[in-house]
C-alpha positions as CSV (number, residue, x, y, z in Angstrom):
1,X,12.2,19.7,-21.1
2,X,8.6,17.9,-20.6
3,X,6.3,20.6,-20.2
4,X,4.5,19.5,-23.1
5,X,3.2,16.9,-20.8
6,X,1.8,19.5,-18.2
7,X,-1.8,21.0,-18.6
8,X,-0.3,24.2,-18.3
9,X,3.4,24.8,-18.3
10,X,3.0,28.4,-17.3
11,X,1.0,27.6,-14.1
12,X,3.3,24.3,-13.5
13,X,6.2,26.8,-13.2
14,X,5.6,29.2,-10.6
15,X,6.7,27.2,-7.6
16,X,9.1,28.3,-5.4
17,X,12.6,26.8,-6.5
18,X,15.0,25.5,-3.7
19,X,17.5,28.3,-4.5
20,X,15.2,30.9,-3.2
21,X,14.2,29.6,0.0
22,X,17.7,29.9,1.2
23,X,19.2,28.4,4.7
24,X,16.3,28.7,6.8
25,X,14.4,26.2,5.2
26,X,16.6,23.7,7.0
27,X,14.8,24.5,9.9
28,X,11.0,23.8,10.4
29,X,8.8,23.5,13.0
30,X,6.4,21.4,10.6
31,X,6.0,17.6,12.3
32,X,6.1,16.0,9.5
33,X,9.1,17.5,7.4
34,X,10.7,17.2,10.7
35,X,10.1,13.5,11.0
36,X,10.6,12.8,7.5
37,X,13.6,14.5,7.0
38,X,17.5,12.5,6.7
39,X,18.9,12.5,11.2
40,X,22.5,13.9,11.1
41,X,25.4,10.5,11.5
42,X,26.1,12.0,15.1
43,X,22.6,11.1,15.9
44,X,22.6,7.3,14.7
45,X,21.8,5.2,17.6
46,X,23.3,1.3,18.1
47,X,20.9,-1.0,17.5
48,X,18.1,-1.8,19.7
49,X,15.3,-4.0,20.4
50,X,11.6,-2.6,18.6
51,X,9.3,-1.0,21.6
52,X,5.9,-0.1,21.2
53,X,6.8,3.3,21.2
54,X,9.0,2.8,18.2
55,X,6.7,0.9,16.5
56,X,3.6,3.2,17.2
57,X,6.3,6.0,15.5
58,X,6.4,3.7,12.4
59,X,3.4,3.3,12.3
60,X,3.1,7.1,12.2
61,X,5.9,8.2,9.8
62,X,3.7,5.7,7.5
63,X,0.6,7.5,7.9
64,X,2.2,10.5,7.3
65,X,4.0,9.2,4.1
66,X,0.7,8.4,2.6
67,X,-1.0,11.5,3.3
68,X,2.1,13.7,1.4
69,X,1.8,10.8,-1.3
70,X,-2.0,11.1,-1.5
71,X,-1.5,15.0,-1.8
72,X,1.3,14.4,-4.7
73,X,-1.5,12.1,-6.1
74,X,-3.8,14.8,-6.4
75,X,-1.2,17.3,-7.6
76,X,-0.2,15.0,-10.5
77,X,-3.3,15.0,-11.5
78,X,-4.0,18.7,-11.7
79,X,-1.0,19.3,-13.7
80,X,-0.5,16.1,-16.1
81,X,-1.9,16.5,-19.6
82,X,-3.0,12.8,-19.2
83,X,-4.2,12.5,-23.4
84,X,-0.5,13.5,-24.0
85,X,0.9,10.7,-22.0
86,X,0.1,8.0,-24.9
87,X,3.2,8.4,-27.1
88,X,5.5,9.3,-23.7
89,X,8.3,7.0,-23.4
90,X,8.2,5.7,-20.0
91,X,11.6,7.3,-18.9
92,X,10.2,10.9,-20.0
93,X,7.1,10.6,-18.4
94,X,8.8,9.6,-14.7
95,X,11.7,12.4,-15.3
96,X,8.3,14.6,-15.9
97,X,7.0,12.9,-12.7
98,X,10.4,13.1,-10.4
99,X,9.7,16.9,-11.6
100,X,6.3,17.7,-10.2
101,X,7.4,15.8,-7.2
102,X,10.4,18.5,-6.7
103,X,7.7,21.1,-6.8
104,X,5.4,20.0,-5.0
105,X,7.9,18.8,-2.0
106,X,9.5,22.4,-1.8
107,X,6.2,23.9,-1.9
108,X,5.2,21.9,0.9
109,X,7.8,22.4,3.0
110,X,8.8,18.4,3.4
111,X,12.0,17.0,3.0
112,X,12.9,13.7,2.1
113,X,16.0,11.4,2.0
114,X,17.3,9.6,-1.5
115,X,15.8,6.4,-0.2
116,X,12.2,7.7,0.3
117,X,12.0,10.2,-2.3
118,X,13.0,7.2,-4.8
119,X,10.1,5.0,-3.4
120,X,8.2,7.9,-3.6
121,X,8.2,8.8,-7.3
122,X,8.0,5.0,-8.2
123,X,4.8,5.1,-6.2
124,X,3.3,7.6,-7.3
125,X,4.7,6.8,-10.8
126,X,2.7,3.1,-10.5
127,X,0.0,5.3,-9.2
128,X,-0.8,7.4,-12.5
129,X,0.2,4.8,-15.2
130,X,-0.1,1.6,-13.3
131,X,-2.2,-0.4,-10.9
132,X,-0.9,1.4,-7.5
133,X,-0.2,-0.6,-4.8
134,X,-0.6,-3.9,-6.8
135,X,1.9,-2.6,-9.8
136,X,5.2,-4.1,-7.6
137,X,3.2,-7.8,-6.9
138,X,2.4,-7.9,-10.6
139,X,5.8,-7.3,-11.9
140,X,7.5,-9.8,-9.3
141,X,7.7,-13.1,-11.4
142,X,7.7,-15.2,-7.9
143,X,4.0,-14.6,-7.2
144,X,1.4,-16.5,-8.7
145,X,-1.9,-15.0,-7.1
146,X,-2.7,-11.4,-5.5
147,X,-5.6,-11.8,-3.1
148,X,-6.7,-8.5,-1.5
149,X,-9.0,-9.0,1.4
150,X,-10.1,-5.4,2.3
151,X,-7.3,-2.1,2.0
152,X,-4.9,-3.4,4.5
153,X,-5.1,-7.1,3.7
154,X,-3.1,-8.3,0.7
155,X,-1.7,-11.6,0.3
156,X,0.0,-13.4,-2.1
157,X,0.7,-17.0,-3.4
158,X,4.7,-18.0,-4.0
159,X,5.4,-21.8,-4.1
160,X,2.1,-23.1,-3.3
161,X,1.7,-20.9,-0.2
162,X,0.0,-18.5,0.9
163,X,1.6,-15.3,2.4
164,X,0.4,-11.5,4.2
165,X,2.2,-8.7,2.1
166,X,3.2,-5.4,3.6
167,X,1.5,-4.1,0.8
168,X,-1.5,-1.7,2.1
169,X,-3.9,0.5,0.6
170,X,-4.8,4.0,2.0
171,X,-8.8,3.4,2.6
172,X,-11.4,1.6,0.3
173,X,-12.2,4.8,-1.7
174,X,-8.3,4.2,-2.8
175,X,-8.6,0.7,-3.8
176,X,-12.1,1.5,-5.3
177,X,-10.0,3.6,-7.4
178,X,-7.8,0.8,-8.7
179,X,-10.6,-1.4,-9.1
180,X,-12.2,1.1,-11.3
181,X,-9.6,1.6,-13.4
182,X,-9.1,-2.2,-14.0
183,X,-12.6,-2.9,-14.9
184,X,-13.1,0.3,-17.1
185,X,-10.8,-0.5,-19.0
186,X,-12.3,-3.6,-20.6
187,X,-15.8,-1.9,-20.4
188,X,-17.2,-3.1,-17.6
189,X,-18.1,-2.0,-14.2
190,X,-18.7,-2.6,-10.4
191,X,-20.7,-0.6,-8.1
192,X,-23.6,-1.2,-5.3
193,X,-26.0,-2.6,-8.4
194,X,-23.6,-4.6,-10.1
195,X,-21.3,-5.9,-7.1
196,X,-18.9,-8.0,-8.8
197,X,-17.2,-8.5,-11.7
198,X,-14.6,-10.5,-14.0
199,X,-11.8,-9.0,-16.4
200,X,-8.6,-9.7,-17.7
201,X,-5.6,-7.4,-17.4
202,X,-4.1,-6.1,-20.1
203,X,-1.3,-8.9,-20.0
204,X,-3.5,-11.2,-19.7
205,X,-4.1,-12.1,-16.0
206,X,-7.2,-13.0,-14.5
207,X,-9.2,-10.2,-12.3
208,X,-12.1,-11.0,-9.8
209,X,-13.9,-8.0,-7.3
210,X,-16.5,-8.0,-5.1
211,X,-17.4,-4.6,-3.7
212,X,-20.2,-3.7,-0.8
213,X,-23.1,-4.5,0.1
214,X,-22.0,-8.1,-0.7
215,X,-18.4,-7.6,0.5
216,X,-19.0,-7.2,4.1
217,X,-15.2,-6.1,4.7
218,X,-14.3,-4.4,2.0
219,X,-13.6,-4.8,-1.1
220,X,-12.0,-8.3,-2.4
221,X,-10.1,-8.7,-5.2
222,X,-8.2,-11.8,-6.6
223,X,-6.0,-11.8,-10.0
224,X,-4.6,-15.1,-11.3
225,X,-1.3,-13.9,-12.6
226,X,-0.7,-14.4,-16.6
227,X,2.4,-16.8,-16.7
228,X,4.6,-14.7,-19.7
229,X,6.2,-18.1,-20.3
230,X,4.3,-21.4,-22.0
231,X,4.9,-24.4,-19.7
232,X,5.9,-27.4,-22.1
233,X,5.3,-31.0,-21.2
234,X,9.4,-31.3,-20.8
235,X,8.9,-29.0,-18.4
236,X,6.6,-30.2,-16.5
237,X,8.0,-33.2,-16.3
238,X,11.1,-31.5,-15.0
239,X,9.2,-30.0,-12.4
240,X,8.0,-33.6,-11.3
241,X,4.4,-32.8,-12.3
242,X,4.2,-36.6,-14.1
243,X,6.5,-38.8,-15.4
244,X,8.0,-39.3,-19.2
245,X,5.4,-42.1,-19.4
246,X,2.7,-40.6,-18.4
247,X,3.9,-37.8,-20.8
248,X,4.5,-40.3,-23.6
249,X,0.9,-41.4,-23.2
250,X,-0.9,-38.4,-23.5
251,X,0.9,-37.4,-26.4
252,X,-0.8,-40.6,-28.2
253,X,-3.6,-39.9,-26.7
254,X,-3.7,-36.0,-27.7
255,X,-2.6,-36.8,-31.2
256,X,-4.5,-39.5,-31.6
257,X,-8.0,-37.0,-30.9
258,X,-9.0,-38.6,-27.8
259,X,-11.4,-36.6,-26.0
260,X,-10.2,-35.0,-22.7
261,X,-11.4,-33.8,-19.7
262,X,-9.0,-32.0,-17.1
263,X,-10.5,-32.4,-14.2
264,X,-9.0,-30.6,-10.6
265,X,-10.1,-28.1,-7.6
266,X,-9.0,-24.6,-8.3
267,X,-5.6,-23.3,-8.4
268,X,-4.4,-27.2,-8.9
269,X,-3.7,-26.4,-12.5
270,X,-6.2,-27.1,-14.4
271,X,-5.2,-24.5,-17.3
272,X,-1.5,-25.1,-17.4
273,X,-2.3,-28.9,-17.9
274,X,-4.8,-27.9,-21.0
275,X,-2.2,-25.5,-22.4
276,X,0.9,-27.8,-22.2
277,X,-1.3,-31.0,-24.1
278,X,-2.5,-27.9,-26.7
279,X,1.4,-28.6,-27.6
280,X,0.5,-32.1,-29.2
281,X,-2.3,-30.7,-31.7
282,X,-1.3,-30.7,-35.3
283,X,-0.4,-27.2,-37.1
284,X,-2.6,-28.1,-39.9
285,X,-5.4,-28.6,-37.3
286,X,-7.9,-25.4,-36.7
287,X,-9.1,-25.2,-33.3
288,X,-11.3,-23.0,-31.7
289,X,-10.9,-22.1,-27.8
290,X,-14.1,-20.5,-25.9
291,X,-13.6,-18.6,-22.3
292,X,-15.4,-17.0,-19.6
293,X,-12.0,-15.1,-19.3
294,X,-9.4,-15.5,-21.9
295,X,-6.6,-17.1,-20.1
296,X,-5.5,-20.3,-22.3
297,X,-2.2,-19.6,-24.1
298,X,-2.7,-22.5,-26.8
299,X,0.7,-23.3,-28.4
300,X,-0.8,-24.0,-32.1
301,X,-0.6,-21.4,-35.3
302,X,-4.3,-21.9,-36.2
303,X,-6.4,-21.1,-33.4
304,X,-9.4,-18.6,-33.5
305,X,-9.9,-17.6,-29.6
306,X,-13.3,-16.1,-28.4
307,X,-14.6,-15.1,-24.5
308,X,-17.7,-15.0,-23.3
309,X,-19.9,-11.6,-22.7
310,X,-21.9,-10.3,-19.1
311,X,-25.1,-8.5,-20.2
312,X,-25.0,-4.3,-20.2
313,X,-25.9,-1.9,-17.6
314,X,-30.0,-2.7,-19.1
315,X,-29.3,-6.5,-18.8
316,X,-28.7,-6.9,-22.5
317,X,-25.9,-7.7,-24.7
318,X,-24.8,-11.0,-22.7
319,X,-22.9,-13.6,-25.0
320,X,-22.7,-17.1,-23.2
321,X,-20.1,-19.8,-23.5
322,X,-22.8,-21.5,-24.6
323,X,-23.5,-19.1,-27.5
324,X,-20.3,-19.3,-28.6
325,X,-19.8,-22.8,-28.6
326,X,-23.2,-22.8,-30.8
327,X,-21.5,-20.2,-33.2
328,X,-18.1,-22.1,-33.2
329,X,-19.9,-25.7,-34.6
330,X,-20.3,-23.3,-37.9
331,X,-16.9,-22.5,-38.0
332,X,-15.3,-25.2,-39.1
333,X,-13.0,-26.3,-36.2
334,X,-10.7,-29.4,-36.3
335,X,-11.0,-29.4,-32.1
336,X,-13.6,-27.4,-30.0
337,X,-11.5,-26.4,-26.5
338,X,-13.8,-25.1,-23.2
339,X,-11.9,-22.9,-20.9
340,X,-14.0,-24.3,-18.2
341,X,-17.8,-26.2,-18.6
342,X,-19.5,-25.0,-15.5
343,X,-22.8,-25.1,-17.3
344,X,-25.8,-25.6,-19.7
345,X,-22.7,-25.3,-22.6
346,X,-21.8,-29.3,-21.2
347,X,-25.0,-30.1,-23.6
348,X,-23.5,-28.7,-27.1
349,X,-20.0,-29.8,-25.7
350,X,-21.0,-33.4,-25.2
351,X,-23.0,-33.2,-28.6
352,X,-19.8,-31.8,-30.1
353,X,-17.2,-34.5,-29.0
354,X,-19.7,-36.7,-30.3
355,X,-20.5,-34.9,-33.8
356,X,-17.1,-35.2,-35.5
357,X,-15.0,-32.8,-33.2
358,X,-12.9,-35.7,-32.2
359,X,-9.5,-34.2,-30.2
360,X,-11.7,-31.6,-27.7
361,X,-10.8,-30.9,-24.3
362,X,-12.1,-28.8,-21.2
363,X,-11.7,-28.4,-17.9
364,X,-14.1,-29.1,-14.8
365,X,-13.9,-28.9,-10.8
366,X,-14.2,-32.3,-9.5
367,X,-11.7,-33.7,-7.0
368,X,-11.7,-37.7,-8.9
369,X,-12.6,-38.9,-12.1
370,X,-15.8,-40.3,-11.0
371,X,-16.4,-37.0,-9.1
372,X,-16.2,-35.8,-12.7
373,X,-18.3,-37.7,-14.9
374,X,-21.1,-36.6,-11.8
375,X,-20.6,-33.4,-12.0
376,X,-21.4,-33.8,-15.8
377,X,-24.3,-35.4,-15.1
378,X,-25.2,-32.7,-12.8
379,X,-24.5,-30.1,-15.4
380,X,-27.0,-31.8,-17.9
381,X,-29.5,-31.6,-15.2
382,X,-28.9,-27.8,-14.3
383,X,-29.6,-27.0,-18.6
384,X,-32.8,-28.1,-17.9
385,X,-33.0,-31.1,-20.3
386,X,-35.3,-33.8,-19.5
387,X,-33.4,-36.9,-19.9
388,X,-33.5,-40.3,-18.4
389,X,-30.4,-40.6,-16.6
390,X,-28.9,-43.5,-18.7
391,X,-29.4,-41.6,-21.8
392,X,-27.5,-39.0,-20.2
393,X,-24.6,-41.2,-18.9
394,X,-24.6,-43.0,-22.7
395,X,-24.3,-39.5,-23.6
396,X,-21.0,-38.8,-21.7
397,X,-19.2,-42.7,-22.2
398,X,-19.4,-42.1,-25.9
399,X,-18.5,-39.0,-25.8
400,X,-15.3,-38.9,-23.3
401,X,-12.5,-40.8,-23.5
402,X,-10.3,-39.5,-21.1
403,X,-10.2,-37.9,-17.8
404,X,-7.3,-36.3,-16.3
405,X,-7.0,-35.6,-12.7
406,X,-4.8,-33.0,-10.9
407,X,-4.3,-31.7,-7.4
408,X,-2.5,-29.0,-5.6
409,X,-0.6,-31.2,-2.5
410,X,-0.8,-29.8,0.7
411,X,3.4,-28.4,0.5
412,X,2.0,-26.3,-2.5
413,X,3.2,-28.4,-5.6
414,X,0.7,-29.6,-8.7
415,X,0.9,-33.2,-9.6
416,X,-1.1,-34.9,-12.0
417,X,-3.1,-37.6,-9.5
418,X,-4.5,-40.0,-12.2
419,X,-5.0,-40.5,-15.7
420,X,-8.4,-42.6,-16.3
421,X,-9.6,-43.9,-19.4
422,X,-13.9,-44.4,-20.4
423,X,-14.0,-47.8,-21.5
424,X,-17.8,-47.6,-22.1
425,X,-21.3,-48.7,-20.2
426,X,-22.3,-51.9,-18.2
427,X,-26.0,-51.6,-18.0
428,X,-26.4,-47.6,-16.3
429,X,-23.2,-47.7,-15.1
430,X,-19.8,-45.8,-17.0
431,X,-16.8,-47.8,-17.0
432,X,-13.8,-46.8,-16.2
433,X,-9.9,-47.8,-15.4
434,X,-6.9,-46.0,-14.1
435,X,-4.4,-46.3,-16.1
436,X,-1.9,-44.3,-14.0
437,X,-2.0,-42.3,-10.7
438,X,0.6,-41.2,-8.1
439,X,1.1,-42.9,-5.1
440,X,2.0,-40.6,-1.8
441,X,4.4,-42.8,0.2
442,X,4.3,-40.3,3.4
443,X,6.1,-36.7,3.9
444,X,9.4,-35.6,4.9
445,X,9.7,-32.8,8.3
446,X,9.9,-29.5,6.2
447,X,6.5,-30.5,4.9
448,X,7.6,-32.3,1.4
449,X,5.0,-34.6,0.0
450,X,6.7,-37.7,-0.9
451,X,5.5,-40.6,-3.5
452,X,6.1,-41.8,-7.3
453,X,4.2,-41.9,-9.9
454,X,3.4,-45.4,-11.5
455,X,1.1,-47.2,-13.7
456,X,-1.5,-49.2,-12.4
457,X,-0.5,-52.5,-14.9
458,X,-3.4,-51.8,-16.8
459,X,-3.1,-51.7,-21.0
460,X,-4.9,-49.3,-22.2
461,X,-7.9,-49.7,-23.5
462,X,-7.1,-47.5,-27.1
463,X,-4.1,-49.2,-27.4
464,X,-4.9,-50.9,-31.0
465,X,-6.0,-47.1,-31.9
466,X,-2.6,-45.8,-30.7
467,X,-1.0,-48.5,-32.8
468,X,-3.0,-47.9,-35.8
469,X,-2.3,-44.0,-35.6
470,X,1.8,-44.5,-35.6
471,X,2.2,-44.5,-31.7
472,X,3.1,-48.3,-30.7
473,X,3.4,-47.3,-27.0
474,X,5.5,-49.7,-25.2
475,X,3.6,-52.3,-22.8
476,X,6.5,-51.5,-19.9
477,X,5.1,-48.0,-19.4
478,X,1.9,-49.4,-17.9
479,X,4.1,-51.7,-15.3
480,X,3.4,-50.9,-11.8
481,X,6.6,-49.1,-9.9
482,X,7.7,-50.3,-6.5
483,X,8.1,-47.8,-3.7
């Protein structure tokens, strides 16, 4: 039925089918058939406690599965017509898949339970149209990070925590291979001249490798999953992210085209913060969103998205964030948005909050708003510009007005730490006030953070611009919140 999928359906047919192998080959001497094959119910045992020697057998029916899966690999490959696999419905091409298997299990003289042979062909199936090993982690909605450290190293992030995955690759040439195949894909590549490398899967999650020499282990990998679904500020509310107020004042301040920074370490969600207050931009407003990796999910009809560029195998072709953000000033946006300023782009992003471009945002890693406007600072000084410092820090107070601080807590969960308004300069010093923050109260025995969030009594200082814009915020959401 699918040997229009095989290289050569003639060839693909000439294996021996069960029928003509008749009783005997029940009965092997081969070590492997023999220990993969389904024990007779007279045999089952009660229930014991591991040994070594039970475990050291484990660990050698596993070794032994990989080698008959690495040999089905290799097979599969050999007989798929892989340029006919594009317009294969998914449940044709693993019936086509389940039927090499067959084959190539009979020919080999191994015999498999239902359980195994099922894992088996979903492998191997993950293994020709899929990311191998990683396929499963990828499709399991519970994890937020993959981190591979080295072929038999893979964790994962669920909650806010880190955990070790029985997940395993078969050597490094094996996850080489996957790595390969991620990075090609997009056009780029990783080898001992070009040692690491950033992409973006095809749904949209974030990939990072680092091979040898500079990977001293092995190869690491990390891939910030792509969440399918757009977080709304309701719902991080829900989650206990911030509170309504807080929420209520950033959608003045959003739609009012503050300028905002959202400052936090990585993984404290920095992105999911930009993408939720992306919610409060006008339709009618065009904005243009620049990346290193295209990750933001912005949730606006007229956005124009563009990602950055590393240079060719000759060093050429490189596109910057900075370039783009040059290009984008020409484009008539309503609101520039930075994925992340890291660099000499904080000089045309600080020019462009300043230029008319009222409403931008970006993100930087600082661990406090103070933290952050230095980091700026330090970022002007990395481009290269030769500026006296105050110009530089009159640069950033007229050019920010807001900097938002979040954290990933020690139990795992994101909360929004601060909210700090720029009120200006006094003499070569930025201004500043906290207008809310949370307050950590102490932590429960499981390891629960516990606090509130609360405002610090503070009015804000763009209150009057709030008022004049339609949002007459009431004073009681500054008040200070008792314990």
């Amino acid at each position: 039925m699918f040997s229009r999928y095989r290289k050569n359906a003639e060839a693909s047919a000439q294996p021996v089918r069960p029928s003509a192998v008749g009783p005997a080959r029940h009965v092997s001497s081969d070590p492997l058939r023999a220990e993969l094959a389904p024990r007779p119910a007279k045999q089952v045992a009660k229930p014991v406690a591991a040994t070594p020697e039970a475990a050291s057998k484990d660990e050698q029916r596993k070794l032994r599965m990989n080698k008959v899966k690495s040999d089905l690999h290799r097979r599969l490959l050999d007989n798929l017509n892989l340029s006919a696999l594009d317009n294969a419905s998914e449940s044709e091409l693993r019936s086509e898949i389940n039927s090499i298997v067959a084959e190539a299990l009979v020919e080999m003289d191994v015999v498999l339970n239902s359980e195994d042979r099922a894992t088996l062909n979903r492998d191997l199936f993950f293994e020709v149209m899929g990311l191998g090993p990683l396929e499963p982690l990828l499709q399991d909605d519970s994890v937020n990070d993959i981190l591979v450290n080295g072929p038999k190293k893979v964790f994962v992030e669920r909650a806010g925590k880190l955990e070790l995955t029985d997940v395993t690759f078969r050597d490094e040439r094996h996850l080489l291979r996957i790595i390969d195949k991620i990075v090609s894909a997009v056009g780029r590549r990783v080898d001992e001249s070009n040692p690491y490398v950033d992409a973006r899967l095809a749904d949209g999650s974030r990939f990072n490798a680092m091979v040898q020499p500079v990977a001293v282990d092995g190869a690491l990998v990390s891939i910030r999953k792509f969440k399918k679904e757009k977080l709304s500020i309701n719902d991080l509310v829900n989650f206990g992210a911030f509170s309504p107020e807080m929420a209520l004042y950033l959608e003045a301040a959003v739609s009012t085209r503050l300028n905002v920074i959202v400052s936090g370490g990585t993984g404290s969600g920095k992105t999911t913060t930009l993408n939720a207050l992306s919610s409060f931009i006008g339709h009618s407003e065009r904005v243009l969103t620049i990346e290193d990796t295209a990750e933001l999910q912005l949730q606006g009809e007229h956005v124009g998205r563009m990602e950055s560029r590393p240079a060719n195998m000759e060093g050429k072709g490189a596109v910057t964030q900075r370039d783009c953000l040059r290009n984008a000033l020409r484009m008539r946006p309503d609101r520039i948005i930075v994925g992340e300023t890291r660099g000499e782009e904080v000089i045309d992003m600080l020019q462009a909050m300043n230029t008319g471009h009222d409403g931008s945002m970006t993100t930087i890693h600082a661990n406090s708003a103070r933290d952050g406007i230095s980091r700026l600072e330090n970022m002007v000084a990395m481009a290269g510009i030769e500026m006296p410092l105050k110009a530089v820090r009159s640069q950033i107070g007229s050019a920010v007005n807001l900097i938002v601080q979040v954290s990933r807590m020690q139990d795992g969960s994101r909360r929004m730490m601060s909210i700090t308004e720029i009120t200006g300069m006094e003499g070569e010093i930025i201004t500043m006030q906290e207008i809310f923050r949370f307050e950590r109260t102490g932590i429960e025995p499981n390891g629960k953070i516990l606090g509130h969030f609360t405002g610090t009594g503070l009015r804000s200082h763009y209150a009057d611009r709030f008022k004049r814009w339609g949002f007459d915020l009431p004073s009681s959401i500054y008040d200070q919140v008792k314990a």
